[in-house]
N, C-alpha and C positions, 0 to 999 in steps of 0.2 A: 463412885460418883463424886465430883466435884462440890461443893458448895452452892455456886451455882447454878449444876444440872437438879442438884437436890431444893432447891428453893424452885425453881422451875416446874418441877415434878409437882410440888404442892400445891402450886398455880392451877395445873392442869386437872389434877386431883379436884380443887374445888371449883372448878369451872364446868367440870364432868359431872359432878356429885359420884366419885369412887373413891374406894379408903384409898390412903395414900400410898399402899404398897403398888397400886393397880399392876405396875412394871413385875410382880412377882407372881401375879392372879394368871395362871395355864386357861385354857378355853379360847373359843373364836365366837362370845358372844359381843355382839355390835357395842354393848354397852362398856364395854373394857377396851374391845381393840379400837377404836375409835380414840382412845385418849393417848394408845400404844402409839397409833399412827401418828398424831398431835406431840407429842413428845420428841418419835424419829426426825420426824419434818422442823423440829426445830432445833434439834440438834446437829441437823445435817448444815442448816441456811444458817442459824445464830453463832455455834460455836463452831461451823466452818468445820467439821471436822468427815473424815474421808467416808466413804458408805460404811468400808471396811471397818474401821472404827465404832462407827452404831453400830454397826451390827454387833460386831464383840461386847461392847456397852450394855447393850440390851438383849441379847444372847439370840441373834436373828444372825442368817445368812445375809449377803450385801442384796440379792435380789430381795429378799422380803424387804429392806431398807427399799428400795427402788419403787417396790410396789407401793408400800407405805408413805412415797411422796408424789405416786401419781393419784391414791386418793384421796388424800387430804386437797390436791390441787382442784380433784373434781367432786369434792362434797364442795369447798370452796362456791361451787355453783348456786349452793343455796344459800341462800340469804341469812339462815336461823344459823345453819355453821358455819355461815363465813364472819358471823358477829360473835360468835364466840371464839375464833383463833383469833381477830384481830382484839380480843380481850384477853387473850393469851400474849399476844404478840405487844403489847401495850405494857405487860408487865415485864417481858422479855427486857424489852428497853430498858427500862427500869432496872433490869439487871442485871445486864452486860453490857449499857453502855454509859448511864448514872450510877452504876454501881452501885443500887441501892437495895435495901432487905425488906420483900413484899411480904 
């Protein structure tokens, strides 16, 4: 991982409240994959990079990446998680287009 996927990662880590390995935590409980999703989805739209690429990143096939951006679009629906990506997505800024260390 980049510097920046890795500064990102800790973002989401504390935004989540999970250690910061979360990306290395096996299981399908909400409280991990949820931050997994949060991470693909901005890896995908921040750093632009191809499904095929997260996936290999994150050791996912390109559909779990596909899946993992239609539900973060539709947790986005609530209110409680769409103020917590755009608190994600506010550091993001921060640091891939100020270039700054969150």
């Amino acid at each position: 991982m980049t510097e920046k996927q890795q500064m990102l990662a800790k973002v989401i880590a504390r935004e989540f409240d999970v250690p910061e390995n979360f990306m290395e935590i096996k299981g399908r409980a909400k409280r991990v994959t949820a931050p997994k999703q949060v991470f693909s989805y901005f890896l995908y739209y921040k750093e632009e990079l191809t499904l095929s690429d997260v996936g290999k990143l994150l050791g996912y096939d390109h559909s779990t990446i596909i899946y993992n951006l239609k539900t973060v679009d539709g947790l986005c629906q609530e209110e409680y998680f769409k103020a917590r990506v755009d608190r994600v997505a506010d550091a993001a800024y921060k640091i891939y287009i100020l270039n700054e260390k969150v």
